[in-house]
N, CA, C and O atoms as a printed pandas DataFrame, in Angstrom:
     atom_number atom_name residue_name chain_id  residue_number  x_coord  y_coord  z_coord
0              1         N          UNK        A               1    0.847   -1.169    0.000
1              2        CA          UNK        A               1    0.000    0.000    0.000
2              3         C          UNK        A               1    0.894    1.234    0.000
3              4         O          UNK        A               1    1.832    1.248    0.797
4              5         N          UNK        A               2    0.691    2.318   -0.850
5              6        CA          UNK        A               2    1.789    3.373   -1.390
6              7         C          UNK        A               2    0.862    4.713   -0.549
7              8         O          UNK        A               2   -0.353    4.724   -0.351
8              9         N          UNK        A               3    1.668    5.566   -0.234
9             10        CA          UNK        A               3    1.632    6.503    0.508
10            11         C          UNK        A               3    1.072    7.648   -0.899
11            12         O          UNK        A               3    1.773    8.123   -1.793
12            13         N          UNK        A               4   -0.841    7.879   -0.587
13            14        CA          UNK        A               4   -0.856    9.183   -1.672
14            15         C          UNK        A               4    0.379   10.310   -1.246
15            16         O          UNK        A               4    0.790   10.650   -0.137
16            17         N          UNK        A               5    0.810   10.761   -2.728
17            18        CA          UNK        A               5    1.519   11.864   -2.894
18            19         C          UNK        A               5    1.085   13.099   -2.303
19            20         O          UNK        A               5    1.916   13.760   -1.680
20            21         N          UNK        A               6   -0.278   13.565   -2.424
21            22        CA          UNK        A               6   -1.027   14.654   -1.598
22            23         C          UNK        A               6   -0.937   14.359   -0.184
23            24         O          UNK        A               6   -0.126   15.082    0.395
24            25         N          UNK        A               7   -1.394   13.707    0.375
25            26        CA          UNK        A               7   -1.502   13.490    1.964
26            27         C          UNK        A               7   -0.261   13.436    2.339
27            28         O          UNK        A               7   -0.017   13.819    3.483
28            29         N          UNK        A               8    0.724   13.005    1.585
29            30        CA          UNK        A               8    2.345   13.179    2.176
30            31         C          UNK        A               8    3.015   14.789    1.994
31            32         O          UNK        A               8    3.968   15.374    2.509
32            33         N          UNK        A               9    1.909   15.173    0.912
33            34        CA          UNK        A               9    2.587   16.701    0.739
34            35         C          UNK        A               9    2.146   17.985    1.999
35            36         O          UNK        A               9    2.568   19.077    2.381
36            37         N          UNK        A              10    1.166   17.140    2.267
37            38        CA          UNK        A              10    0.275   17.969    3.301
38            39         C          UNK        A              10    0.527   17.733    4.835
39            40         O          UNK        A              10    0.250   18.535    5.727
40            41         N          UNK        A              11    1.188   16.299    5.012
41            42        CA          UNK        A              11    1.800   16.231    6.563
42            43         C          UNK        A              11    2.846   16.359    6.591
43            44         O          UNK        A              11    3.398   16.004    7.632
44            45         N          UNK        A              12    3.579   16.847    5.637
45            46        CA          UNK        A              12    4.824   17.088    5.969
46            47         C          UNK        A              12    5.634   18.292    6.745
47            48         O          UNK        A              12    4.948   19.305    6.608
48            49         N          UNK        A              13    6.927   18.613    7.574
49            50        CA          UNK        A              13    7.219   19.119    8.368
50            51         C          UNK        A              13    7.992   20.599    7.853
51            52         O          UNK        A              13    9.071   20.584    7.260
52            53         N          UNK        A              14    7.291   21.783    8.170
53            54        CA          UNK        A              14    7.921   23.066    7.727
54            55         C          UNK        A              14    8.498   24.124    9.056
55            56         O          UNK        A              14    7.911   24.388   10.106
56            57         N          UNK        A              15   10.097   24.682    8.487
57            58        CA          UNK        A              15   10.642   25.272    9.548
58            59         C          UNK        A              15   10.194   26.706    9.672
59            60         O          UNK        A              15    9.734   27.378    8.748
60            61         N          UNK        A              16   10.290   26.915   10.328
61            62        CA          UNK        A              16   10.186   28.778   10.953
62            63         C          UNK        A              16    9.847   29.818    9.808
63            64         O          UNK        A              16    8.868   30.551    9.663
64            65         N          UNK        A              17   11.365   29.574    8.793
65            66        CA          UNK        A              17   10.514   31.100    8.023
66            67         C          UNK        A              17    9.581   30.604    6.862
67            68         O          UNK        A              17    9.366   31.378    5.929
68            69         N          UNK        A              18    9.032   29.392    6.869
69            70        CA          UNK        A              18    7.902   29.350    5.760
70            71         C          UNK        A              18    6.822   29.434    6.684
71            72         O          UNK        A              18    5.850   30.004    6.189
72            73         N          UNK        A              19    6.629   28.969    8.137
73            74        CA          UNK        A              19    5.744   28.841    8.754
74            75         C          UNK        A              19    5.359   30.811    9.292
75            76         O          UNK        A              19    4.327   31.181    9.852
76            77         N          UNK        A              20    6.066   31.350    9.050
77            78        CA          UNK        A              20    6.346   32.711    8.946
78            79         C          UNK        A              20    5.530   33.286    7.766
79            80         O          UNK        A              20    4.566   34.051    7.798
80            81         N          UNK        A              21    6.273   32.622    6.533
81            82        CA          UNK        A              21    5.591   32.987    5.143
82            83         C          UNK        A              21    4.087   32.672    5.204
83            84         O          UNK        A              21    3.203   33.429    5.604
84            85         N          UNK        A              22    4.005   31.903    4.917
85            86        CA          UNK        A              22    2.694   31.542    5.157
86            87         C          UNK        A              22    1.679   32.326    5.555
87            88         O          UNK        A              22    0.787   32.777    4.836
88            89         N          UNK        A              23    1.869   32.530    7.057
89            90        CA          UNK        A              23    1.196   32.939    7.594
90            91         C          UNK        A              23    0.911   34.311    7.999
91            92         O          UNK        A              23   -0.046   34.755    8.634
92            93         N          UNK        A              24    2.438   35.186    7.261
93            94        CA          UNK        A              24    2.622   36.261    7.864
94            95         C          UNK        A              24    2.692   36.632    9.116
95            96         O          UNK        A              24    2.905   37.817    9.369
96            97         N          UNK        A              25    2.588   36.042    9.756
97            98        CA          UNK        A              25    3.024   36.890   11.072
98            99         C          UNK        A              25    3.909   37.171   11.352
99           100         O          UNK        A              25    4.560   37.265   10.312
100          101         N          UNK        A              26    4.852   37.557   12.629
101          102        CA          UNK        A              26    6.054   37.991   12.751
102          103         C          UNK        A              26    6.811   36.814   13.818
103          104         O          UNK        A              26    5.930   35.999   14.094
104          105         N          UNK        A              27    7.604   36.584   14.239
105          106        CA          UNK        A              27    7.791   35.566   15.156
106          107         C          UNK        A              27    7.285   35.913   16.315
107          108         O          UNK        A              27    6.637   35.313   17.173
108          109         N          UNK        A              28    7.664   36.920   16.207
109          110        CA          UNK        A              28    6.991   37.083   18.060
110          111         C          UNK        A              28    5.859   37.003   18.417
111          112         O          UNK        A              28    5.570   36.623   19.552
112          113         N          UNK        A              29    4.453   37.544   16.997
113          114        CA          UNK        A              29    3.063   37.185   16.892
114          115         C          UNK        A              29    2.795   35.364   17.106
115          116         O          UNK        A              29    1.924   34.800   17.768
116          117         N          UNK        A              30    3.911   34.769   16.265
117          118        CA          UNK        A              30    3.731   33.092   16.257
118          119         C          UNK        A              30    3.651   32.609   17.687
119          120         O          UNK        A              30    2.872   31.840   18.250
120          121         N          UNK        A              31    4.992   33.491   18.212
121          122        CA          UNK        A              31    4.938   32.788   19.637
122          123         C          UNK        A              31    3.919   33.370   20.770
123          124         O          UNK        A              31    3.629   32.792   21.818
124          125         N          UNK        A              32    3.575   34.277   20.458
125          126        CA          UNK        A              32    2.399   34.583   21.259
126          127         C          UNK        A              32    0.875   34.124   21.056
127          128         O          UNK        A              32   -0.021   34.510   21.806
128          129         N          UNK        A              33    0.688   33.341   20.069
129          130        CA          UNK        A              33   -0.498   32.951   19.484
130          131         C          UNK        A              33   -0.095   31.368   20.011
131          132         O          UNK        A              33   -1.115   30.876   20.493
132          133         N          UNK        A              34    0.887   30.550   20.067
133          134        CA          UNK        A              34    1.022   29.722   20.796
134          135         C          UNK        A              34    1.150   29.609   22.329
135          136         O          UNK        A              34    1.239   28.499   22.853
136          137         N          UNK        A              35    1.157   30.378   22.818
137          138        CA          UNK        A              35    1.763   31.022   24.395
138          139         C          UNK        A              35    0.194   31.264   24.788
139          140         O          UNK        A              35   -0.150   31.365   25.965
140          141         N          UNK        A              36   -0.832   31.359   23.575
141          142        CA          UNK        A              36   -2.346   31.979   23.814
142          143         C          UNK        A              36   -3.296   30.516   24.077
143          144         O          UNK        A              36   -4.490   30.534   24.373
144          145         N          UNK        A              37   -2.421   29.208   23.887
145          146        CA          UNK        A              37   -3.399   27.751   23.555
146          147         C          UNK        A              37   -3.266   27.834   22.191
147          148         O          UNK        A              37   -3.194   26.658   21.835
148          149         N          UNK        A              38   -3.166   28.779   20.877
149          150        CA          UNK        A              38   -3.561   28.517   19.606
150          151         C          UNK        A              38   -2.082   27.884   18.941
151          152         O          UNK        A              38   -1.219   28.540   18.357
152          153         N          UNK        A              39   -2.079   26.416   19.220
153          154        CA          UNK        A              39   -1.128   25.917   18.794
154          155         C          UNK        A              39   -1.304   25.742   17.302
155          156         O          UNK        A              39   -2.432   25.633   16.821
156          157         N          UNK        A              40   -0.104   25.709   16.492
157          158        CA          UNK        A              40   -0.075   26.020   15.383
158          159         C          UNK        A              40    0.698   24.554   14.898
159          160         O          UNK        A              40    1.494   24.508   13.961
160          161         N          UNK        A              41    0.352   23.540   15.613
161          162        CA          UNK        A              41    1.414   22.067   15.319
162          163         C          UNK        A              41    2.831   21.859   15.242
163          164         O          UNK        A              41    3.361   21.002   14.535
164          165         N          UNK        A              42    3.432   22.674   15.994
165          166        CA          UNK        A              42    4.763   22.812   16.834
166          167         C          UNK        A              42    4.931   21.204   17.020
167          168         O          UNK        A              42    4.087   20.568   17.652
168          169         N          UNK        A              43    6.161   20.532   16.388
169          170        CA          UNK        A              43    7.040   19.429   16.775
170          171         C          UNK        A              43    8.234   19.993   17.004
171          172         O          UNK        A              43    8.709   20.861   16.271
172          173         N          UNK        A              44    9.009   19.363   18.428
173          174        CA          UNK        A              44   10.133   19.451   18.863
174          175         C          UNK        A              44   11.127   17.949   17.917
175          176         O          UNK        A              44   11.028   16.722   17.922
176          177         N          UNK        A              45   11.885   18.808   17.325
177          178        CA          UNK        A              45   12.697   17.795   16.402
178          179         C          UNK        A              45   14.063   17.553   17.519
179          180         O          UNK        A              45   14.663   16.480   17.459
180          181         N          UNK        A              46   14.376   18.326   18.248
181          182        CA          UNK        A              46   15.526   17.965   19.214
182          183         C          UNK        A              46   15.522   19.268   20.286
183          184         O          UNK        A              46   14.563   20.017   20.475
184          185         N          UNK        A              47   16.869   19.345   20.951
185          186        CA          UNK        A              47   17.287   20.276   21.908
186          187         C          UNK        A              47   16.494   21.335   21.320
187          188         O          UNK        A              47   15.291   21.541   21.480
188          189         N          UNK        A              48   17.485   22.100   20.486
189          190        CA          UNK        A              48   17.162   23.549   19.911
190          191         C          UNK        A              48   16.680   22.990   17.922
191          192         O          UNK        A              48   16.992   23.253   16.761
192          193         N          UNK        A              49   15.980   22.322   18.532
193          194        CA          UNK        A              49   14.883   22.622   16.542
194          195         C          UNK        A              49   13.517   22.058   16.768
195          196         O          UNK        A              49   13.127   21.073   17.395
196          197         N          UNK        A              50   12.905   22.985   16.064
197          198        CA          UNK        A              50   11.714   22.546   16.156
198          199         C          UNK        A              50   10.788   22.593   14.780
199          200         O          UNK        A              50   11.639   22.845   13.927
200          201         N          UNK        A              51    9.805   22.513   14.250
201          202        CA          UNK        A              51    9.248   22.366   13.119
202          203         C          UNK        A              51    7.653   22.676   12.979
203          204         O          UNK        A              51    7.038   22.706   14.046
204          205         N          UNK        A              52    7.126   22.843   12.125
205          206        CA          UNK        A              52    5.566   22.926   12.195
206          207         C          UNK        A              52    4.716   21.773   11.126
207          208         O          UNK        A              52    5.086   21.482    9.988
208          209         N          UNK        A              53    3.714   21.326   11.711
209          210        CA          UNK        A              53    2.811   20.524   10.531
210          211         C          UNK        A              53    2.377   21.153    9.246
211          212         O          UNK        A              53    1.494   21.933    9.602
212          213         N          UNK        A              54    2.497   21.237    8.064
213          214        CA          UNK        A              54    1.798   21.677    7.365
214          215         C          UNK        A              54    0.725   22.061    7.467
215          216         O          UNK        A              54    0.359   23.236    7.496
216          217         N          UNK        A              55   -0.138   20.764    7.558
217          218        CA          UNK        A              55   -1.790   20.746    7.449
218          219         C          UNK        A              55   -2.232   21.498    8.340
219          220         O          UNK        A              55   -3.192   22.245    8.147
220          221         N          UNK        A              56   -1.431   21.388    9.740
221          222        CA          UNK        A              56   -2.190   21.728   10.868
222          223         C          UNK        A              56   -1.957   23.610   10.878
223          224         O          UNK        A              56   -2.701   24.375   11.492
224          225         N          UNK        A              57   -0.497   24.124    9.865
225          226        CA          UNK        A              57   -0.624   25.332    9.947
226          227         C          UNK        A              57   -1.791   25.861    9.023
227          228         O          UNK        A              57   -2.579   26.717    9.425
228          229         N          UNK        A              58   -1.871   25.203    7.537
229          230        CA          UNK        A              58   -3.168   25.707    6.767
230          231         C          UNK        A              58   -4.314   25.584    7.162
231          232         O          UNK        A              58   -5.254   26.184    6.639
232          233         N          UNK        A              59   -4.441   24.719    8.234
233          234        CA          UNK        A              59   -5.573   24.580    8.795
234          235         C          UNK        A              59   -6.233   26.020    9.785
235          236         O          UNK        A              59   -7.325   26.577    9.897
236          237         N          UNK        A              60   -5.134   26.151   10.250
237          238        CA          UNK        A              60   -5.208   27.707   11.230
238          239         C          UNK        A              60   -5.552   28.304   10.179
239          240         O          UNK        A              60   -6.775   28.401   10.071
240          241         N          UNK        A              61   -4.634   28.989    8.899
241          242        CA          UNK        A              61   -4.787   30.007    8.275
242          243         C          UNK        A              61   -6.054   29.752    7.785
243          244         O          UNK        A              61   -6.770   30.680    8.162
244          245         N          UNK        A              62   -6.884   28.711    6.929
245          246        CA          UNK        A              62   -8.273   28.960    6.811
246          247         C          UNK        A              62   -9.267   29.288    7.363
247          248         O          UNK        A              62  -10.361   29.631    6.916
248          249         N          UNK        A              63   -8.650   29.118    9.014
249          250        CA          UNK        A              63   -9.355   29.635   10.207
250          251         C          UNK        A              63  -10.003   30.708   10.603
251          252         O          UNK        A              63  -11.085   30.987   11.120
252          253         N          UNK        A              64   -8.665   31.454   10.065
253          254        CA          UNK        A              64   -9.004   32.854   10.145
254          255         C          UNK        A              64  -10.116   33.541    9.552
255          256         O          UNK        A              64  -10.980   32.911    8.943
256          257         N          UNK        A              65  -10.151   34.613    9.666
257          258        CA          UNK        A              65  -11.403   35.536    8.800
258          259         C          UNK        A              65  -11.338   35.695    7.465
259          260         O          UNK        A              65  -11.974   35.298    6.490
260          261         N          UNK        A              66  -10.166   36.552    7.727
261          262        CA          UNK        A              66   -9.434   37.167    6.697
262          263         C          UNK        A              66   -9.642   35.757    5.832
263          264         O          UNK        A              66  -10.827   35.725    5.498
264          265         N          UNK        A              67   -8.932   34.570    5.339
265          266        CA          UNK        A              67   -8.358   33.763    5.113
266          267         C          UNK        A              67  -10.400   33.418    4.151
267          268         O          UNK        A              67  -10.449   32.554    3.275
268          269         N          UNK        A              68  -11.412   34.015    4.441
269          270        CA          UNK        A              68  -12.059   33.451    3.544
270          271         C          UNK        A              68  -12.563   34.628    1.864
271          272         O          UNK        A              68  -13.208   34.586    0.816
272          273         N          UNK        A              69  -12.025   35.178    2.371
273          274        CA          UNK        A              69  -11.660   36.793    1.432
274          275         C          UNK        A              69  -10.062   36.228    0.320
275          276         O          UNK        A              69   -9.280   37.094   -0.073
276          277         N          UNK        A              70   -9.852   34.814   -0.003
277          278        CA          UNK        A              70   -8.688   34.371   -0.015
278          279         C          UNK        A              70   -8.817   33.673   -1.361
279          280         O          UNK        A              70   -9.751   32.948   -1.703
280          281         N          UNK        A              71   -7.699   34.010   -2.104
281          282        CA          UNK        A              71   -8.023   33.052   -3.574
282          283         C          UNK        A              71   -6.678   31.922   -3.963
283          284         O          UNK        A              71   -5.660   32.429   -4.434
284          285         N          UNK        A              72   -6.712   30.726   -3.793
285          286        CA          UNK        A              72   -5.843   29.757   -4.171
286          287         C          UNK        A              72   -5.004   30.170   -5.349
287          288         O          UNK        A              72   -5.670   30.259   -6.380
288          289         N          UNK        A              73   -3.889   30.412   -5.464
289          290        CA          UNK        A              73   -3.229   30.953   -6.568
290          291         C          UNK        A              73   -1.770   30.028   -6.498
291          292         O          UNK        A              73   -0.812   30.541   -5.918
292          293         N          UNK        A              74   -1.644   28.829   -7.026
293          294        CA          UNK        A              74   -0.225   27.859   -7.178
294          295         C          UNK        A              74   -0.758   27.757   -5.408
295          296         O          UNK        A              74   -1.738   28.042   -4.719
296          297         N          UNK        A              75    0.737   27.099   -5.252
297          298        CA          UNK        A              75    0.769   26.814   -4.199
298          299         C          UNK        A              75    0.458   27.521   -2.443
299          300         O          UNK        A              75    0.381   27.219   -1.253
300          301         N          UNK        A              76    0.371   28.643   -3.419
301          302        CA          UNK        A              76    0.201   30.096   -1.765
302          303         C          UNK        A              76   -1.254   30.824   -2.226
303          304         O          UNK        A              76   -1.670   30.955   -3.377
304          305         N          UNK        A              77   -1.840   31.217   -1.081
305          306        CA          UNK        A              77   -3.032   32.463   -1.496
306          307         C          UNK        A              77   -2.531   33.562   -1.268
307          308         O          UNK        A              77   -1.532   33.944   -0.657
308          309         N          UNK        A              78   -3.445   34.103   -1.904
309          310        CA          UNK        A              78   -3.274   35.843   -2.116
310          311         C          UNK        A              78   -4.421   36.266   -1.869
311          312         O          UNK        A              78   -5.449   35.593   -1.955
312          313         N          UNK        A              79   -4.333   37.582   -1.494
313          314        CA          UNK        A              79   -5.771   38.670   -1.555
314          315         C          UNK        A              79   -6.493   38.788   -2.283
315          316         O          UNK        A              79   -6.060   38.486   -3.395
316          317         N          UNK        A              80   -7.765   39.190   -2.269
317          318        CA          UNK        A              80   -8.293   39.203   -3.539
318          319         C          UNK        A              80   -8.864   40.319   -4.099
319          320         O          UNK        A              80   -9.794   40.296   -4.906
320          321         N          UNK        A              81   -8.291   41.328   -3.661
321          322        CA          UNK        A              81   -8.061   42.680   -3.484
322          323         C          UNK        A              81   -6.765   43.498   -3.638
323          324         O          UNK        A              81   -6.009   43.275   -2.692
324          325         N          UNK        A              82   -6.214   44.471   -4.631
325          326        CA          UNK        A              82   -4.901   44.822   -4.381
326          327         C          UNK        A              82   -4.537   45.844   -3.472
327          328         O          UNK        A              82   -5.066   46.922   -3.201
328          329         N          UNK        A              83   -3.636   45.339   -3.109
329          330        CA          UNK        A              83   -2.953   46.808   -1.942
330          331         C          UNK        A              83   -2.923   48.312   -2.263
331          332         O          UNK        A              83   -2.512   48.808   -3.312
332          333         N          UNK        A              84   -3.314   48.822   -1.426
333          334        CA          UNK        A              84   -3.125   50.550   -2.071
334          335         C          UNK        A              84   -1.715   51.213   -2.120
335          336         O          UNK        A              84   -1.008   51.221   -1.112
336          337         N          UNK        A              85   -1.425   51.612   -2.961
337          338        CA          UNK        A              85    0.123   52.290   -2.601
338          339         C          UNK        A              85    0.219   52.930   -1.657
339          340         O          UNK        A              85   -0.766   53.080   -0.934
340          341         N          UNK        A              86    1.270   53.436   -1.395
341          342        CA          UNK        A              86    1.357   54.863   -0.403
342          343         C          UNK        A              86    1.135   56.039   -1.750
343          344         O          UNK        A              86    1.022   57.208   -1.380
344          345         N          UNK        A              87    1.093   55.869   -2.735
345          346        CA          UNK        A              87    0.902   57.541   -3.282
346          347         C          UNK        A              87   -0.661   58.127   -3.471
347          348         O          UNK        A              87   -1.149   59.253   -3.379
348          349         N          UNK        A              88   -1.440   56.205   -3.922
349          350        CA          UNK        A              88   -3.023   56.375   -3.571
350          351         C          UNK        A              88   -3.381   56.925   -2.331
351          352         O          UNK        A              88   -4.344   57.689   -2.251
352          353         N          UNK        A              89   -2.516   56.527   -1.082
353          354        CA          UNK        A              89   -3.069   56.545   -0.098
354          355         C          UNK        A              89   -2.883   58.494    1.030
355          356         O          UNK        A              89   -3.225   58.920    2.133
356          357         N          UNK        A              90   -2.189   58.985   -0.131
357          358        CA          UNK        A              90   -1.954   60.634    0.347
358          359         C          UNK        A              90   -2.832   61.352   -0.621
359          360         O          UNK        A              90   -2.920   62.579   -0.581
């Protein structure tokens, strides 16, 4: 029995600055949103490394609000709305 390719793409283990990307936040937002109960699937890989679940981080980000204002674009979402410049915005 062979391991689907999707379900392996989706539990697999991501470090800090994609779990960053992703999600945008800042680290210190990550660690305070975990520090809050809102664990984000934090595995301790040893002493000093640690890692995040995939699934369990996209799972948060669909969570969110924001996140249904959200359009699948390749592998990452985007807004579905564009940003205002700063020259629109004076």
């Amino acid at each position: 029995m062979g391991v689907n390719k999707m379900s392996a793409a989706y539990n697999r283990l991501i470090r800090l600055p994609e779990v960053l990307y992703l999600t945008g936040l800042s680290r210190s937002a990550l660690y305070r949103h975990e520090a809050a109960g809102n664990s984000l699937g934090r595995v301790k890989l040893g002493p000093r490394a640690a890692a995040w679940k995939l699934d369990e981080v996209q799972n948060w980000i669909e969570s969110r609000p924001y996140a249904a204002a959200r359009v699948e674009v390749g592998a990452h979402a985007v807004p579905t709305t564009p940003r205002r410049s700063r020259e629109s915005a004076e």
